[in-house]
N, C-alpha and C positions, 0 to 999 in steps of 0.2 A: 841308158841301160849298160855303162862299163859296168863290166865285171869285178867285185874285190871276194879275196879272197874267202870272205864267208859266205861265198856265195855260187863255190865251186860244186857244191852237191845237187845245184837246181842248173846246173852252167847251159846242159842241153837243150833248155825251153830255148835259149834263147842263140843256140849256136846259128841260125843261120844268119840271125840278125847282127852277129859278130863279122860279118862278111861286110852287113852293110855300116860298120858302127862309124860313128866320127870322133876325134879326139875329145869333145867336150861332150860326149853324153854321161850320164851321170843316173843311179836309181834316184827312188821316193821315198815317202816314209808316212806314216801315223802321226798327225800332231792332234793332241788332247784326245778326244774321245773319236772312235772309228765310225766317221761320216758315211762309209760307204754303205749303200741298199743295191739290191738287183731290182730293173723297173717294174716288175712286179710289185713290188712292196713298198714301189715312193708313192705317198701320198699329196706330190705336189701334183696338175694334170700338164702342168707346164714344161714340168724338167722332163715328163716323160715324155710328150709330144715331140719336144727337144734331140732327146735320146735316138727320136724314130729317123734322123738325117745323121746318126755317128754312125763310122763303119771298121772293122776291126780291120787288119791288115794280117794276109793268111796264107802262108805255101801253099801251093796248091796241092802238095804231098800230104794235104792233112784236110781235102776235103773230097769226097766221097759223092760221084755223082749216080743216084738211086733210079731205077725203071719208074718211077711215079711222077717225075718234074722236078723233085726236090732231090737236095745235096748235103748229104751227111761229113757233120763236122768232127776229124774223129784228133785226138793227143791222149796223153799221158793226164791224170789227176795231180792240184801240188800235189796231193798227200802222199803217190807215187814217185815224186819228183823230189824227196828229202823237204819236206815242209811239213812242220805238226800238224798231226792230227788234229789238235784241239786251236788250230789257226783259223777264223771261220772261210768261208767259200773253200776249206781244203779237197772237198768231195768233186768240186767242178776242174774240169778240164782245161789247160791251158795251152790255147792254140791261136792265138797272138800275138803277133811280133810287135804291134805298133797298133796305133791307133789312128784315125782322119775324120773329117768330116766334109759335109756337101756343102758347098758355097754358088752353086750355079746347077744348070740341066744335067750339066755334064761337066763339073769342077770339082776336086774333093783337094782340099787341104792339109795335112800331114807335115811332120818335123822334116828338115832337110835331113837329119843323119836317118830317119829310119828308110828315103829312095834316095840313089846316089846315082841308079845311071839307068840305060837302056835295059839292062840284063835284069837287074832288081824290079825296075818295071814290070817286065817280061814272068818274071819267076812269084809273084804274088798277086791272089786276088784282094780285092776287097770285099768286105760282106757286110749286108747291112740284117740285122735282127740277132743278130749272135748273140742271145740270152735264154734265159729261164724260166721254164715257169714257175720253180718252186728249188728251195736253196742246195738241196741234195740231188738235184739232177745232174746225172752223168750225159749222157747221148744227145746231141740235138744236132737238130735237122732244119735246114730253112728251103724256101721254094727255091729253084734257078733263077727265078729272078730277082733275087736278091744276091744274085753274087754278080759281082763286075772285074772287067780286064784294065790294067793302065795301058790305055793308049797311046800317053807319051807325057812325059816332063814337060810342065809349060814352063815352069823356072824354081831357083829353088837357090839357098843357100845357107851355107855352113861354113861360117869365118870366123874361127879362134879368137881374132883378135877383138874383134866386135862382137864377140858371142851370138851373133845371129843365126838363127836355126829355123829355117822355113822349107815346105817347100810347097806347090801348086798342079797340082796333075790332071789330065784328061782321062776321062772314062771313056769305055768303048762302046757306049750310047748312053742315050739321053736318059735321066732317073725319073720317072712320071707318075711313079704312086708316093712319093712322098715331096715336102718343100724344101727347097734351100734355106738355107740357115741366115739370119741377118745378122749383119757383123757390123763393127766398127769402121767408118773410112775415113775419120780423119781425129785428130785430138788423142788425147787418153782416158783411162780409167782414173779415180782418184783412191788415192792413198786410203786406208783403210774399208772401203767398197765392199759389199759381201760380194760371195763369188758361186760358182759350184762350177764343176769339173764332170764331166762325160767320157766312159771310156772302158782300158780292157786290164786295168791293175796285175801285172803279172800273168797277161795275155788271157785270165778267163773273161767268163760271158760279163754283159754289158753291164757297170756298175755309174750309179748316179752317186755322186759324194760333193753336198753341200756344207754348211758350217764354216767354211774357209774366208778370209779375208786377205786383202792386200797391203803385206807389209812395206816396202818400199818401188818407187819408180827408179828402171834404170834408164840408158840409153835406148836401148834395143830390145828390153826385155824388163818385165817386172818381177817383183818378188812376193809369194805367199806362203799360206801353212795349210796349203791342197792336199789332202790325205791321198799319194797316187805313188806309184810303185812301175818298176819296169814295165813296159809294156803297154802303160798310158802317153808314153810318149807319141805325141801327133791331137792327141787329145783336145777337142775343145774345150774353151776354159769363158764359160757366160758370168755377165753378170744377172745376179740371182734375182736381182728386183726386174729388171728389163728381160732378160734370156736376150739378149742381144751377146754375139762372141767379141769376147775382149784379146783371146790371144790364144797360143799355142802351146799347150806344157810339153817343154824340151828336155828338163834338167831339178836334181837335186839331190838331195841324204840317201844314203844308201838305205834302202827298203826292210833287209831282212837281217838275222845276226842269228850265231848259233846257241841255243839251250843247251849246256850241259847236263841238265837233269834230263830233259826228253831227248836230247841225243838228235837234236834237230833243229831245224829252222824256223825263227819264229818273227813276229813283225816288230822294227825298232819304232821304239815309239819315244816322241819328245814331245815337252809340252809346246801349247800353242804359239809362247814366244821363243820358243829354244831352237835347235839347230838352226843350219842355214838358209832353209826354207825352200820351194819349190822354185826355178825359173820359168816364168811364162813368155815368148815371146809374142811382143804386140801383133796382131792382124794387120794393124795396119803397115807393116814392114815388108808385103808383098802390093807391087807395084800396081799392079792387077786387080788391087781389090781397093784399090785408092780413089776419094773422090774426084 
């Protein structure tokens, strides 16, 4: 999620996340046509079930706890935030810094750059259901028990040189209405694989965005054309045939560019084989989650 300059009129979505950033985080972007649905309107039952263990990663300044049990999710709209109008999802609210998922009772996974220490810990919950029922909704609301504390850093890293970007955290109890996710523990994905991607694109509500393949294997990390954008970062990254998680989206193409004609922000879009593509790092590059 670095910052470039076309990207200074939306900067505040993500200023606190500028606290925690690391030198190689990087946005997303659109490759061919825009994969992304909110799970309401995916037709697969799998990517959604999937969906029900992602969890957004969220100030606690930006959730609202109501006299009824439940915790109102409140931000700024893109549309509010210099992003066109005619961008879709611009009506929903974006209150996301990152994204994670659940790997254990009480294990949730996420990018090393988006927790870096005890305080960042401390200063955000996670929440699990933060979506929509219908694509123009403003307001939502989840029960309190769907929002969780980090407990503490079980391990985690962000190294430049190895571009490795993970990290593994403890919740502050055990998750029991929903499953852990099955990952990878040992081996790879292969080269060309279909994929889909879980998450909070630009910190709105939950977006499922399948379509995607894997363009190259690196050392630490592989390479695709994931349609994902600021704020998926931490994001699961399954393969489509199995929903088994293949890895983490850390990094890629800057997301958004300015229209001169609307006088706004709109989504940069490459074809399927152009730019540089998404970084996913492999699952299996935390210790902890290894055979």
């Amino acid at each position: 999620m670095k910052m470039t300059s076309t990207l200074l009129t939306i900067a505040f979505l993500f200023a606190s996340s500028q606290l925690i950033a690391g030198t190689n985080k990087r946005n997303k972007v659109i490759y061919g046509e825009d994969n992304r649905v909110d799970v309401v309107n995916s037709t697969n039952s799998l990517f959604v079930e999937l969906s029900r263990s992602t969890a957004a990663m969220i100030s606690s300044s930006n959730l609202r706890p109501e006299d009824n049990g439940t915790t109102k999710i409140t931000a700024r709209t893109l549309k509010s935030s210099g992003i066109c109008a005619s961008e879709r999802f611009s009506a929903q609210i974006s209150a996301a810094n990152c994204s994670g998922f659940l790997v254990g009772e009480d294990l949730l996974v996420t990018a090393g750059h988006c927790i870096r220490s005890n305080s960042d810990c401390k200063s955000y919950k996670w929440v699990f259901d933060y979506k929509v029922d219908h694509e123009e909704q403003g307001a939502i609301t989840v029960d309190n028990s769907s929002v969780y504390s980090c407990s503490k850093i079980v391990n985690r890293s962000l190294n430049g040189s190895t571009m490795d970007d993970w990290a593994l955290i403890q919740l502050d109890r055990k998750v029991t209405d929903r499953a852990p996710l099955t990952y990878r523990t040992s081996g790879k994905i292969a080269k060309n694989d279909a994929i889909v991607v879980i998450g909070h694109p630009t910190g709105i509500p939950t977006k499922i965005a399948d379509g995607a393949n894997v363009r190259s294997l690196e050392n630490t990390f592989f390479v695709a054309n994931l349609d994902t954008y600021g704020g998926n970062s931490g994001s699961a990254v399954f393969n489509a045939e199995t929903g088994m998680v293949e890895g983490i989206l850390v990094r890629g193409t800057t997301d958004y560019v300015y229209d001169s004609a609307q006088k706004c922000q709109v989504s940069n879009v490459c074809a399927n084989s152009a730019c540089r593509g998404e970084d996913v790092t492999y699952i299996t590059n935390i210790p902890e989650l290894q055979k």
